[in-house]
LUMVOTOR-99626 format. One record per residue: residue number from 1; residue in one letter; x, y, z of N, C-alpha, C in turn. Coordinates in nm, 2 decimals, padded with zeros to 4 digits. Layout:
BEGIN
<seq: NUM&type: A&n_u: X&n_v: Y&n_w: Z&ca_u: X&ca_v: Y&ca_w: Z&c_u: X&c_v: Y&c_w: Z>
...
***
This chain:
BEGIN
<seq: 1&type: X&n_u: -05.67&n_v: -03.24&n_w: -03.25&ca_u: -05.53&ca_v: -03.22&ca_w: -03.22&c_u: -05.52&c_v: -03.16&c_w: -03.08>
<seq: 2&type: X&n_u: -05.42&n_v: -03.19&n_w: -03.05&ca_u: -05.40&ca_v: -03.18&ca_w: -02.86&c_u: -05.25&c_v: -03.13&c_w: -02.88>
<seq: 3&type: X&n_u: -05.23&n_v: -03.03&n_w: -02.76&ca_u: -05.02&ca_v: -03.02&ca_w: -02.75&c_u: -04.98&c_v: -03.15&c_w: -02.79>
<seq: 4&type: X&n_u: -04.81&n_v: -03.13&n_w: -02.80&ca_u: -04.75&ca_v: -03.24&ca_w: -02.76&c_u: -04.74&c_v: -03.29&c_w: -02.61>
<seq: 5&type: X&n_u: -04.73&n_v: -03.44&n_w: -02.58&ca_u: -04.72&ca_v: -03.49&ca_w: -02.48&c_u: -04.55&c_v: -03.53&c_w: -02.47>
<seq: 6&type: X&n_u: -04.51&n_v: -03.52&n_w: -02.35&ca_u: -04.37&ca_v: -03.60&ca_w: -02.33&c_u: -04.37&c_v: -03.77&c_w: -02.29>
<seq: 7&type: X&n_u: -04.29&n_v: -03.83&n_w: -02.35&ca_u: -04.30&ca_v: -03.96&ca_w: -02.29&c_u: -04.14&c_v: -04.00&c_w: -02.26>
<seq: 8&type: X&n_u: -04.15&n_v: -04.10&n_w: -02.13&ca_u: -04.01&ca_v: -04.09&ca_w: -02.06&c_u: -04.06&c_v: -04.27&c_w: -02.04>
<seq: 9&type: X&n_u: -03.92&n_v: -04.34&n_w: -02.02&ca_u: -03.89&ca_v: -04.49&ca_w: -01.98&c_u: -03.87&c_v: -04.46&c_w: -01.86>
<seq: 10&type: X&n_u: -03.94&n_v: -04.57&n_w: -01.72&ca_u: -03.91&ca_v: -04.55&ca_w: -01.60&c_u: -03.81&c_v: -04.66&c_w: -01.57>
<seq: 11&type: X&n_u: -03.74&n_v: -04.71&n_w: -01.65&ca_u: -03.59&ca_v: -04.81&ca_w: -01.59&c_u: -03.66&c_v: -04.95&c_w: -01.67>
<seq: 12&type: X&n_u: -03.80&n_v: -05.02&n_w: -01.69&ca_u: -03.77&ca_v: -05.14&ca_w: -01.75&c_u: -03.92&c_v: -05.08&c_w: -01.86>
<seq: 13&type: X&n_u: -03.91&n_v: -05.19&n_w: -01.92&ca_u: -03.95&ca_v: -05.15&ca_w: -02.08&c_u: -04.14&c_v: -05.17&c_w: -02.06>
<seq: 14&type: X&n_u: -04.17&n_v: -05.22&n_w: -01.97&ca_u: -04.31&ca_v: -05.19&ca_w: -01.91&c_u: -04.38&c_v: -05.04&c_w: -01.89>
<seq: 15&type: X&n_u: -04.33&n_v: -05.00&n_w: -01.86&ca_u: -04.31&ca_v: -04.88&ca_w: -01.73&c_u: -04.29&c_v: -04.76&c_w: -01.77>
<seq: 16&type: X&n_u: -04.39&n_v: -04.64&n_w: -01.85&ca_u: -04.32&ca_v: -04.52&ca_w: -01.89&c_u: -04.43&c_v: -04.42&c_w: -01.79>
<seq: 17&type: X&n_u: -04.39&n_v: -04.28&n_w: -01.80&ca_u: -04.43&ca_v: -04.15&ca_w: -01.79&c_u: -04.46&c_v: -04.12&c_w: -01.88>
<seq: 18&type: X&n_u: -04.61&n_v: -04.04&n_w: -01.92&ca_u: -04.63&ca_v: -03.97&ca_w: -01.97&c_u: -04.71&c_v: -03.83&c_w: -02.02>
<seq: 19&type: X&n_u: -04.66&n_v: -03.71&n_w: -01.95&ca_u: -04.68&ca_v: -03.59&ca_w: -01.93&c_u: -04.76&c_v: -03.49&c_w: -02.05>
<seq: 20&type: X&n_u: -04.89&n_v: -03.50&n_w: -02.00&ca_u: -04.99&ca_v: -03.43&ca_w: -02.10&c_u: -04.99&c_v: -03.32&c_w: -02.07>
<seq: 21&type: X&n_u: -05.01&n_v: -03.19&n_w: -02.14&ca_u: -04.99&ca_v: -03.04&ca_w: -02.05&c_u: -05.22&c_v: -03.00&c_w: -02.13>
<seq: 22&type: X&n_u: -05.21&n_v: -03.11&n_w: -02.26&ca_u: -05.40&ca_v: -03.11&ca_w: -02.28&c_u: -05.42&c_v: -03.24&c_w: -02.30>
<seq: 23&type: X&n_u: -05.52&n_v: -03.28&n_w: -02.33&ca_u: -05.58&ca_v: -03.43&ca_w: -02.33&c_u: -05.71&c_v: -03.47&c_w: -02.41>
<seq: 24&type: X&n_u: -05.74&n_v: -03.56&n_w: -02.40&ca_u: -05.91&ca_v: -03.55&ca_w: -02.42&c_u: -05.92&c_v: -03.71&c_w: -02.39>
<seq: 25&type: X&n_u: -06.02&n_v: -03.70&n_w: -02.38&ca_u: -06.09&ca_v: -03.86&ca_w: -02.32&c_u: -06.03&c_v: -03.99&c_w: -02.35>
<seq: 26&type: X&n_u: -05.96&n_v: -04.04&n_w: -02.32&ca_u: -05.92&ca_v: -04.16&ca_w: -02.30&c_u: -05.81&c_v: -04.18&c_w: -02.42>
<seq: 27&type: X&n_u: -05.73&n_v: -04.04&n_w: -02.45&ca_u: -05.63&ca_v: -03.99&ca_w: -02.55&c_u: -05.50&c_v: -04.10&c_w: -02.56>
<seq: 28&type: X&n_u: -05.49&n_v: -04.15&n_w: -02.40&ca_u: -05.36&ca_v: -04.24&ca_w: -02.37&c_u: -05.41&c_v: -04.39&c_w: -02.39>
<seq: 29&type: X&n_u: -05.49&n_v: -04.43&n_w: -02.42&ca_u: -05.55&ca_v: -04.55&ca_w: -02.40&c_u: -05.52&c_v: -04.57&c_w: -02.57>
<seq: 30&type: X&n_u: -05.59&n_v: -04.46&n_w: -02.63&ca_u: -05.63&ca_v: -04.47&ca_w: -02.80&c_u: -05.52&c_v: -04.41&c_w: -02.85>
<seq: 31&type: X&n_u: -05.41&n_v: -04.41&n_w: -02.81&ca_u: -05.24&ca_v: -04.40&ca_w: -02.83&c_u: -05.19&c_v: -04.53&c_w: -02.85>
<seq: 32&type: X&n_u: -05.18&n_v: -04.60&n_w: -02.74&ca_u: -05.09&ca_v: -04.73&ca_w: -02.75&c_u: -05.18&c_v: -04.82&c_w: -02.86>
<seq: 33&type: X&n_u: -05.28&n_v: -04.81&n_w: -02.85&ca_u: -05.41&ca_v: -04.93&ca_w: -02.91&c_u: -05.33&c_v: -04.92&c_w: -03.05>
<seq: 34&type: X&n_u: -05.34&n_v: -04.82&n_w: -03.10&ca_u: -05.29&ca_v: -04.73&ca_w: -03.23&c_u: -05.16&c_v: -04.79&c_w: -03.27>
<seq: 35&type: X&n_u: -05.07&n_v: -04.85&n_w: -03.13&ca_u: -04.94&ca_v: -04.91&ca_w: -03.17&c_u: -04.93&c_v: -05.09&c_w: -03.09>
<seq: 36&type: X&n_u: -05.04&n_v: -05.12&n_w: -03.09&ca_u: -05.09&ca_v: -05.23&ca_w: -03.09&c_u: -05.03&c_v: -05.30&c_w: -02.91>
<seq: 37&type: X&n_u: -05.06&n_v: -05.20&n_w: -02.82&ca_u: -05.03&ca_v: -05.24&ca_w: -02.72&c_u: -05.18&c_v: -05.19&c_w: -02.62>
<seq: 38&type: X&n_u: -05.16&n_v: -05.28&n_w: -02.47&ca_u: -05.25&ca_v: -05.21&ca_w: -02.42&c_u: -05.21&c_v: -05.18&c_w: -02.26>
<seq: 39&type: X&n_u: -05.29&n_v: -05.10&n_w: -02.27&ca_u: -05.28&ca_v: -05.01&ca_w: -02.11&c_u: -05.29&c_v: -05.11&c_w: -02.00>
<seq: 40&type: X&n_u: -05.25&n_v: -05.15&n_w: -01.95&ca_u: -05.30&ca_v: -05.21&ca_w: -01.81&c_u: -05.29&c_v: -05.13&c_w: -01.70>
<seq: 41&type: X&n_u: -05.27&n_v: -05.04&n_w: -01.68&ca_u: -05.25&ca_v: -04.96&ca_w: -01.53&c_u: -05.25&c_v: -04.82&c_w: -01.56>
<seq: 42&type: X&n_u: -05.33&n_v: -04.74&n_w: -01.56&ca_u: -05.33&ca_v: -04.59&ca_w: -01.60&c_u: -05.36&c_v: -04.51&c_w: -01.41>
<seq: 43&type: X&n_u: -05.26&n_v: -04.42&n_w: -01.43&ca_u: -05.26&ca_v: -04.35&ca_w: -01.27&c_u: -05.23&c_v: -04.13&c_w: -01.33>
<seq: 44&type: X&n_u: -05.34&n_v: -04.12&n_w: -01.25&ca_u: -05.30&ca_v: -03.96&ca_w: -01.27&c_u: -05.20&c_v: -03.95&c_w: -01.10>
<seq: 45&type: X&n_u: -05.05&n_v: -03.89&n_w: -01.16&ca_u: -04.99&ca_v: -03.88&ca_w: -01.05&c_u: -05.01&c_v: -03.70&c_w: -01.02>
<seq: 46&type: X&n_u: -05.05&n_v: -03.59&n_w: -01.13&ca_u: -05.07&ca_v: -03.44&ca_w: -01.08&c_u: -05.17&c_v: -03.45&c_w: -01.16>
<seq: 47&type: X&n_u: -05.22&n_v: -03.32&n_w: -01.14&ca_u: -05.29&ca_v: -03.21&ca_w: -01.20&c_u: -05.26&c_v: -03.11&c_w: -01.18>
<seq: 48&type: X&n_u: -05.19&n_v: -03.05&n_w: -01.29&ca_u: -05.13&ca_v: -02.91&ca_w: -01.31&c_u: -04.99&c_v: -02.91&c_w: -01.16>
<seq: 49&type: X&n_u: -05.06&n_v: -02.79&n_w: -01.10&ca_u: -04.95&ca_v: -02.82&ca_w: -01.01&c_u: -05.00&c_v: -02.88&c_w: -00.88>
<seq: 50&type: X&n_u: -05.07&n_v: -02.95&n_w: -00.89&ca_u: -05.10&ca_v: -03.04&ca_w: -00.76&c_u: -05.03&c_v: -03.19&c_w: -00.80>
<seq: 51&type: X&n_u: -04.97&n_v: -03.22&n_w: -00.70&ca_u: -04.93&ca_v: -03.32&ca_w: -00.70&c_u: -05.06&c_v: -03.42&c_w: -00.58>
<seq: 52&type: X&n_u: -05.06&n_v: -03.53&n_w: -00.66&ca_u: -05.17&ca_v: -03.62&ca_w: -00.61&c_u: -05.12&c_v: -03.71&c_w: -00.49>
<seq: 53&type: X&n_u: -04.95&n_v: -03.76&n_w: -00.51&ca_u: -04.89&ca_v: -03.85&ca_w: -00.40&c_u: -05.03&c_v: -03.97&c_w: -00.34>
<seq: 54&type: X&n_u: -05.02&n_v: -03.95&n_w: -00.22&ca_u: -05.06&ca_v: -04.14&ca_w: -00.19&c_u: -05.19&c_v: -04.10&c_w: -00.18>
<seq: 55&type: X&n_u: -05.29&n_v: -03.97&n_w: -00.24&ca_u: -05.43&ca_v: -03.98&ca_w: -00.23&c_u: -05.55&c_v: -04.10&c_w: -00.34>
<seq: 56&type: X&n_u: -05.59&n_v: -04.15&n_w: -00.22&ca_u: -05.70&ca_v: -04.24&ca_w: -00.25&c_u: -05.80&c_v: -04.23&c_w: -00.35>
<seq: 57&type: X&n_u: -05.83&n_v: -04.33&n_w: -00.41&ca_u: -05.97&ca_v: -04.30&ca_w: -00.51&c_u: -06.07&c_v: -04.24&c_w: -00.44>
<seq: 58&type: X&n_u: -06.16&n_v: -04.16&n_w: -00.48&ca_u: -06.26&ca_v: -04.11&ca_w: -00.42&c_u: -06.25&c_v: -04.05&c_w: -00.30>
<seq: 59&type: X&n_u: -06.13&n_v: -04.01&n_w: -00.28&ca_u: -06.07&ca_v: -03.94&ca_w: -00.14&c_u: -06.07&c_v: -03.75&c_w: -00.18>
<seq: 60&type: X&n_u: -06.06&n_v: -03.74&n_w: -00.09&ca_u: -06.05&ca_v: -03.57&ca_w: -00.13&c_u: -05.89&c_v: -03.49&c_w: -00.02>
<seq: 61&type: X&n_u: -05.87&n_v: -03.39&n_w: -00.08&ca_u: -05.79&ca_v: -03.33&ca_w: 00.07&c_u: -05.78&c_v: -03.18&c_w: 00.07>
<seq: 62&type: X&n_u: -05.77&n_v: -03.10&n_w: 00.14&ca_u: -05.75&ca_v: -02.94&ca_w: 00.14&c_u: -05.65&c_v: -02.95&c_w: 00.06>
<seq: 63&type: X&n_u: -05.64&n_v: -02.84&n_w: -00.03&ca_u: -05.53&ca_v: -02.72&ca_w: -00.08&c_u: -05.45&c_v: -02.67&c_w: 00.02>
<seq: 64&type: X&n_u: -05.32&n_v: -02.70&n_w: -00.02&ca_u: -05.23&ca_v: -02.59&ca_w: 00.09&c_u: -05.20&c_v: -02.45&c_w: 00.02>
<seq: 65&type: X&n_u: -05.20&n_v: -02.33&n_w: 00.08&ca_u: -05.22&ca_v: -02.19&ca_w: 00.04&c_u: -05.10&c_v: -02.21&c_w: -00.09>
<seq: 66&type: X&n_u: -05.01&n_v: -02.27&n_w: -00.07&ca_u: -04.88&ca_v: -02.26&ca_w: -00.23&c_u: -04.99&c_v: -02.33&c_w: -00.31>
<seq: 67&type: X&n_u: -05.07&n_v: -02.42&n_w: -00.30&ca_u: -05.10&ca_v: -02.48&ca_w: -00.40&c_u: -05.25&c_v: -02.40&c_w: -00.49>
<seq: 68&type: X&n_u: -05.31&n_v: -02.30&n_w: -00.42&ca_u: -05.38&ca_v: -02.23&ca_w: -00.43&c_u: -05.33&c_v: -02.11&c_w: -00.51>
<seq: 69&type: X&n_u: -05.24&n_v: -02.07&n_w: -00.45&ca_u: -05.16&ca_v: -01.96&ca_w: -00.52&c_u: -05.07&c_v: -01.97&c_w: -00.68>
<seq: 70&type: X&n_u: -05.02&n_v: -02.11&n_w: -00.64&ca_u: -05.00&ca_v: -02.18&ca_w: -00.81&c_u: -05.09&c_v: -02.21&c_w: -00.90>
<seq: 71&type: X&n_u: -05.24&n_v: -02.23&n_w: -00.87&ca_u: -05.31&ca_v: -02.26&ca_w: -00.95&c_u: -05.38&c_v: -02.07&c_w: -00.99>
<seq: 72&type: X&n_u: -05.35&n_v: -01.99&n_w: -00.94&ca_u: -05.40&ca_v: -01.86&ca_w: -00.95&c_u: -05.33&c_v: -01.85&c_w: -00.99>
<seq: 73&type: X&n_u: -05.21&n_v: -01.83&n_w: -01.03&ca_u: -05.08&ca_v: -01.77&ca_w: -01.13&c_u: -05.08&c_v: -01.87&c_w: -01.23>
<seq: 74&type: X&n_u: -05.11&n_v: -01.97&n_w: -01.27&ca_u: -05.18&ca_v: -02.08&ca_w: -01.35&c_u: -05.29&c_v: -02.04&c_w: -01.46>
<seq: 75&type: X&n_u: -05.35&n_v: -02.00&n_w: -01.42&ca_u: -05.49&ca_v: -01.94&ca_w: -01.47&c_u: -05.49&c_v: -01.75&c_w: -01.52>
<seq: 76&type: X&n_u: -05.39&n_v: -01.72&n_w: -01.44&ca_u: -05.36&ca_v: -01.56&ca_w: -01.45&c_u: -05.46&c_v: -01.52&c_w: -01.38>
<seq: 77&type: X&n_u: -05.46&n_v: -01.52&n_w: -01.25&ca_u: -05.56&ca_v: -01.46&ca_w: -01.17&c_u: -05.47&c_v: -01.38&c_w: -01.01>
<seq: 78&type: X&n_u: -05.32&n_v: -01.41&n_w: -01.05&ca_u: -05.24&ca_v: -01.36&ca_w: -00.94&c_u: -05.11&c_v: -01.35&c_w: -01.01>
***
């Protein structure tokens, strides 16, 4: 068992959001299978409070000090 997840429609019946706050290994894939559809395009757009925007596969980028400071108040470390 994992939280609940939210799921949202993004305008056409393809196309949803869906906001995991836990997970576990390939939890969104063995969801739809379950309702007899399949994943074609899976994208992590955050983690926690980083927002990922136009970063590349296998790319990396600095932390900006808010985003360091949110993951320390995240964790209870600030």
């Amino acid at each position: 068992m994992t939280a609940p997840c939210q799921i949202h429609h993004l305008g056409n019946k393809k196309e949803i959001r869906i906001i995991l706050s836990e997970g576990r290994k390939r939890q969104i894939k063995r969801m739809f299978l379950k309702l007899n559809y399949h994943v074609l395009n899976l994208a992590r757009i955050a983690f926690g409070c980083i927002q990922l925007k136009d970063l590349k596969i296998g790319h990396w980028r600095i932390l900006t000090k808010a985003e360091i400071q949110d993951l320390k108040k995240l964790v209870g470390l600030k």
